[in-house]
PADOPA-629767 format. One line per 8 residues: number of its first residue (from 1); their letters; for each residue z, x, y of N, C-alpha, C. Coordinates in pm, whole numbers, plus 50000, padded with zeros to 5 digits. Example, Ala and Ser with C-alpha at 12.3 -4.5 7.8 and 13.67 -1.06 7.14 Angstrom:
// residues 2
1) AS) 50780:51319:49431:50780:51230:49550:50780:51320:49670 ~ 50708:51285:49775:50714:51367:49894:50787:51290:50003
END
This chain:
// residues 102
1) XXXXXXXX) 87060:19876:88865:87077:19758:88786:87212:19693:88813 ~ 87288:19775:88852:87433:19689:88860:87419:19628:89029 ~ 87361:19645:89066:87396:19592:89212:87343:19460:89185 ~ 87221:19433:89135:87172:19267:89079:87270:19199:89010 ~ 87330:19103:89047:87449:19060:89007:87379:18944:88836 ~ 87492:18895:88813:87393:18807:88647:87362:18688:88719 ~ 87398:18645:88829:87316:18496:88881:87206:18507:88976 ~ 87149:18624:88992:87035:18658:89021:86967:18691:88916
9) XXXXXXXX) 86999:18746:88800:86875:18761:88697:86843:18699:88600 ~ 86926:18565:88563:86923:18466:88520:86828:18397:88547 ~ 86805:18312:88659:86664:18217:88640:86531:18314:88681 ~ 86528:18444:88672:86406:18525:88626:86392:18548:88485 ~ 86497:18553:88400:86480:18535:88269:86445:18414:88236 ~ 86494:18291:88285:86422:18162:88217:86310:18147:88271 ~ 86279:18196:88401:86077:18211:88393:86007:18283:88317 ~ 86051:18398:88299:86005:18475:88157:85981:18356:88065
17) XXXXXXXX) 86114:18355:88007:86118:18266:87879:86014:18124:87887 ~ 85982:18074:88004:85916:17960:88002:85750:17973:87983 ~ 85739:18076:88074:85576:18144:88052:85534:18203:87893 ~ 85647:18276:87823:85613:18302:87695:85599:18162:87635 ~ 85677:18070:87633:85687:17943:87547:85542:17869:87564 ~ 85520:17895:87711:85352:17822:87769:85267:17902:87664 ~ 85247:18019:87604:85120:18060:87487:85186:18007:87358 ~ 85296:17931:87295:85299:17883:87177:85222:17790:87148
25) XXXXXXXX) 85160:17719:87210:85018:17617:87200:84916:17708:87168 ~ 84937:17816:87162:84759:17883:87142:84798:17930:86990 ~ 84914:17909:86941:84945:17936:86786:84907:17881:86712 ~ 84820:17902:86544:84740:17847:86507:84879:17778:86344 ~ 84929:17672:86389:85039:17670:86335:85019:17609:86177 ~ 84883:17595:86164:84815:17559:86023:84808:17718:85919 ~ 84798:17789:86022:84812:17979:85900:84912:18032:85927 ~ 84980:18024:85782:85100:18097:85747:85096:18234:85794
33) XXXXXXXX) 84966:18270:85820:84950:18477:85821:84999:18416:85971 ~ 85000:18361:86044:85013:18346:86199:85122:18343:86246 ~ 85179:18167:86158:85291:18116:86202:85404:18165:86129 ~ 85416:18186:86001:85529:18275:85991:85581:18350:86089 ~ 85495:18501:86114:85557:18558:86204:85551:18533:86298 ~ 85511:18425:86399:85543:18368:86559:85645:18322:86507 ~ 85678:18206:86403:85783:18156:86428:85935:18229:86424 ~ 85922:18321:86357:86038:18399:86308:86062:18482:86472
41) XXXXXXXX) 85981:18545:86548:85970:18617:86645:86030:18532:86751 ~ 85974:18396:86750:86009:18352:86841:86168:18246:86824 ~ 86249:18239:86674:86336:18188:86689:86458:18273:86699 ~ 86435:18429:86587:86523:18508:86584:86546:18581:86770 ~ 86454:18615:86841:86508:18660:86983:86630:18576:87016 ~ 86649:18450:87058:86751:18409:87110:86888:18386:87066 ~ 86861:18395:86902:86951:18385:86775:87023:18489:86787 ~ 86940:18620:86785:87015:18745:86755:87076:18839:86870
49) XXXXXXXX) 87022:18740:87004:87064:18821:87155:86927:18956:87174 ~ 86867:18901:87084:86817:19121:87079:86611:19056:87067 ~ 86558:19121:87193:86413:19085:87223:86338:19102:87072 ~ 86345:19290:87086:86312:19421:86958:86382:19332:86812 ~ 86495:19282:86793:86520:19179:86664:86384:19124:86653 ~ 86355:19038:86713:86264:18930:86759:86178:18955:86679 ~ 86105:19054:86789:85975:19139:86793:85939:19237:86627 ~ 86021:19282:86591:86066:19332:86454:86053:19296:86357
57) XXXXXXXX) 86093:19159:86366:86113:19066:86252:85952:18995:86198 ~ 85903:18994:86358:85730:18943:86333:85639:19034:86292 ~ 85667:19163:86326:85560:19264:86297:85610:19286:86128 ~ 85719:19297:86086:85772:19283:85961:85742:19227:85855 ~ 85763:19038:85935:85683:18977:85873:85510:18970:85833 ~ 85461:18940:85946:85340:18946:85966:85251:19043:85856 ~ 85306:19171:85833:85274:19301:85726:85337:19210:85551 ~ 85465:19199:85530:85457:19088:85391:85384:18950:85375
65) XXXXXXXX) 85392:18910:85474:85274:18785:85428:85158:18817:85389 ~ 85106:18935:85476:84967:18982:85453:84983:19087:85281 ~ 85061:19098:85290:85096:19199:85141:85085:19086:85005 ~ 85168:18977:85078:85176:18904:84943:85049:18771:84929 ~ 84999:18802:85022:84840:18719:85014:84751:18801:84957 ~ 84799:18909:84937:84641:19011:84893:84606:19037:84995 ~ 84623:19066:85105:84520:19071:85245:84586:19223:85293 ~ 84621:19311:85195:84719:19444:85241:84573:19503:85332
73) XXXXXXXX) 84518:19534:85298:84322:19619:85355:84328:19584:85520 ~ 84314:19445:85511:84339:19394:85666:84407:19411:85753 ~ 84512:19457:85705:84656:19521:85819:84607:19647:85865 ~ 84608:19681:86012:84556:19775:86075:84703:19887:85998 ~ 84627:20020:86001:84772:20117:85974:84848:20196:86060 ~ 84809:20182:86221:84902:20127:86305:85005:20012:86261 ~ 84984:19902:86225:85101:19802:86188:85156:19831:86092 ~ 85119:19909:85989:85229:19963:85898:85319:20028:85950
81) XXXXXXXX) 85289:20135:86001:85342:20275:86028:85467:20170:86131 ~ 85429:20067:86229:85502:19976:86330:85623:19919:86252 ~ 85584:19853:86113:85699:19739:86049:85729:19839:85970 ~ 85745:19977:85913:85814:20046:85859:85923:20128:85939 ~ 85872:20132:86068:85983:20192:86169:86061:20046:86183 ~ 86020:19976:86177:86096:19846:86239:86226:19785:86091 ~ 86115:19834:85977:86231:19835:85881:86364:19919:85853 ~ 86314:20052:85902:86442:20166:85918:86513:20147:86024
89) XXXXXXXX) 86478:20031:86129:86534:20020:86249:86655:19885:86200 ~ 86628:19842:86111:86721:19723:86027:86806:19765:85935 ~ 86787:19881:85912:86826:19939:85790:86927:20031:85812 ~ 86900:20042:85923:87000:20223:85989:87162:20166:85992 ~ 87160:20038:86043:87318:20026:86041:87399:19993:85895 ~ 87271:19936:85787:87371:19876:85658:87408:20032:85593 ~ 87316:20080:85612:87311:20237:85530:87392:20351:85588 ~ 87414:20335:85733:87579:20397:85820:87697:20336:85729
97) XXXXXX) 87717:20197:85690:87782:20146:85684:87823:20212:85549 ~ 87730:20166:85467:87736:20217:85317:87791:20383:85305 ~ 87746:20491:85388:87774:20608:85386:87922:20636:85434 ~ 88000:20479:85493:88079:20490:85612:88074:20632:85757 ~ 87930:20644:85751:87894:20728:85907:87900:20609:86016 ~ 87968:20674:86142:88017:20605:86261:87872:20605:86314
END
């Protein structure tokens, strides 16, 4: 990885980034169960530097919207078990902090 210098992996990341942006048209931006978490997924990645932020934040979401619609049954429990790791994965640094553990 270090021999790829950052101006070689730069405009492979903005083809990435352009091909993901090409499926935001297939987002059904009329359902909140949808667009909430695309939108959050897809604004927090670049916000927070961090993909897994991103990614985290939608599976996160995606599980409370569905909680607070009544629609808890419908969430596969794979996606629980997913946005509860993803919550302890948010959680691990305030609660270091709080314990003051390095």
């Amino acid at each position: 990885m270090a021999i790829v210098p950052y101006e070689a992996a730069t405009p492979a990341l903005v083809v990435v980034g352009f091909l993901m942006m090409t499926q935001v048209k297939g987002i059904d931006w009329t359902d909140l169960e949808i667009a909430v978490p695309a939108f959050l997924t897809i604004v927090l990645m670049p916000f927070t530097y961090s993909i897994s932020a991103g990614i985290g934040a939608g599976f996160v979401a995606f599980v409370v919207v569905k909680l607070a619609r009544g629609k808890a049954r419908a969430v596969h429990p794979v996606m629980w078990v997913v946005a509860a790791l993803f919550v302890v994965y948010f959680a691990i640094d305030p609660i270091k902090q709080l314990l003051g553990v390095s």
